[in-house]
N, C-alpha and C positions, 0 to 999 in steps of 0.2 A: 504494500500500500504506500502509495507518496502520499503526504501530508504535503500542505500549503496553507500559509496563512497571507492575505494580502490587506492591506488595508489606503480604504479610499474615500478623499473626500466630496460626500455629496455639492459642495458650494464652491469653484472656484474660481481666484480673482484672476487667473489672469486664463481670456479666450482661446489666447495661442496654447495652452499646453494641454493636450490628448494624453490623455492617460492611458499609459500599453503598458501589456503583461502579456510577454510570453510563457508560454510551456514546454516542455518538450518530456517526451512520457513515450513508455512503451505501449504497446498492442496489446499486451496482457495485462497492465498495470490497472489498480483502482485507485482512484483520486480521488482524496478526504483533502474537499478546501473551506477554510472559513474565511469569510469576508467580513471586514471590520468595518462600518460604516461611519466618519467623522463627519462632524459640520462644515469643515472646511478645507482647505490646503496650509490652513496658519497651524506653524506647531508647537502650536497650546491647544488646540482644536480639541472639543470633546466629543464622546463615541457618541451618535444620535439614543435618543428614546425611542425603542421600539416597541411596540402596544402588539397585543393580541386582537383576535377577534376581526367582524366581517369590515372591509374596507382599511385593514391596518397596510402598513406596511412590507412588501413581499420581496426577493429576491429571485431573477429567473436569468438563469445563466441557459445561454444557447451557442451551439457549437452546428456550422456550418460545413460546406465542401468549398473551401478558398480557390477561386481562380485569380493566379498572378498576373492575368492581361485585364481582369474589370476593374478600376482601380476610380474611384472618387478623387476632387482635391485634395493635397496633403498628403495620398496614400491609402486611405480609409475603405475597406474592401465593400466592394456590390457582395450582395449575397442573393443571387439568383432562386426566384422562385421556386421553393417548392424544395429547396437541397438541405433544408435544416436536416441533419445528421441525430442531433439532440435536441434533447430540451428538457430541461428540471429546475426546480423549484428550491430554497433554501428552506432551513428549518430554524426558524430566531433559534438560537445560543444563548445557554446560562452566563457568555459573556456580555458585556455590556456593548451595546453597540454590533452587535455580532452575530450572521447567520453562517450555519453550519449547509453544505452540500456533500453530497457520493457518489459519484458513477462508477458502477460494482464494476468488479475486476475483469478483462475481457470483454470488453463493452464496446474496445476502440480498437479492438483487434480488424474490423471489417471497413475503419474507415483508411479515407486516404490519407497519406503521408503528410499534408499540408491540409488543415482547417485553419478556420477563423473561429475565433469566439469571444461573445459579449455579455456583460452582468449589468443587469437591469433595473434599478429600483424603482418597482410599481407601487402609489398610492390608488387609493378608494377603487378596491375590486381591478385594477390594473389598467383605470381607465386614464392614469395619468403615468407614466416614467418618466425616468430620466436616465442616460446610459452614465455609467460610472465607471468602466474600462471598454476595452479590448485589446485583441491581439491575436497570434498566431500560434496554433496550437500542432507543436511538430510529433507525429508520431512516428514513433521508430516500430520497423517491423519486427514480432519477437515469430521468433525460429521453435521448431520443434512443440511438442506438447505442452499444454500452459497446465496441464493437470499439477496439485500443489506436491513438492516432493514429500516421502514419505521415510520414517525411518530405520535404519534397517538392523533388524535382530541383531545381539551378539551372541555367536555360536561356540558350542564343545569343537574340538576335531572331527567328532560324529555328528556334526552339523545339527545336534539338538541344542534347542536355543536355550538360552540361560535368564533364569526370571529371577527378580528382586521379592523379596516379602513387605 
């Protein structure tokens, strides 16, 4: 499992700077990320108040099939209809300011080498966001069987195994 934690601010002052987060991860890896939500880009900035319940605050990170020729100003990927790859939800975090996300292990084994992907923060029922990152999500292709290794007896000479009490 890769852990990540990022943290990003919802308010910033100044227009020109795009907040990117690359990744790069294997094919069979699962990805434990928490995303730390601050008021702002000033660092004193504190982690926002997140509420429970209908119309609170939500996190939806989505992961695309990047092509390197559709390209916006600045760089900022098209993401062609219809090629979302993912898409999940966070879960608020016992931290403050903090949703928790997972995509189980082998989940990115079938995507391509090069995604895009972006985190979202939706108010009242998701009828308002705001993008709070992106970037490019590199996956490496993982070789051979992703089954979990197992471990292996220790044996007599007579190849009977040898057990603990």
């Amino acid at each position: 499992m890769t852990d990540h934690t990022f943290i990003l601010p919802y308010d910033r002052a100044s227009p020109a700077h795009i907040p990117r987060r690359d990744l790069v991860l294997s094919g069979a890896d699962s990805l434990s990320l928490r995303i730390t939500v601050v008021e702002s880009d000033n660092p004193n900035a504190q982690a926002l108040e997140l509420t429970g319940g209908i119309g609170a605050p939500a996190l939806i990170v989505s992961v695309w099939r990047d092509s390197p020729t559709r390209r916006l100003d600045y760089g900022a990927p098209v993401a062609p209809a219809g090629d979302v790859l993912w898409s999940g939800q966070g879960i608020i975090s016992d931290a403050a300011g903090s949703f928790d996300l997972l995509i189980p292990a082998a989940t990115m084994a079938s995507w391509p080498l090069r995604c895009g992907w972006s985190a979202a923060l939706s108010f009242d029922a998701a009828t308002q966001a705001e993008t709070l990152c992106e970037g490019t999500l590199h996956v490496r292709p993982s070789y051979g069987p992703t089954a979990p290794a197992t471990a292996v007896p220790i044996t007599t000479d007579a190849l009977d195994p040898i057990t603990t009490d």
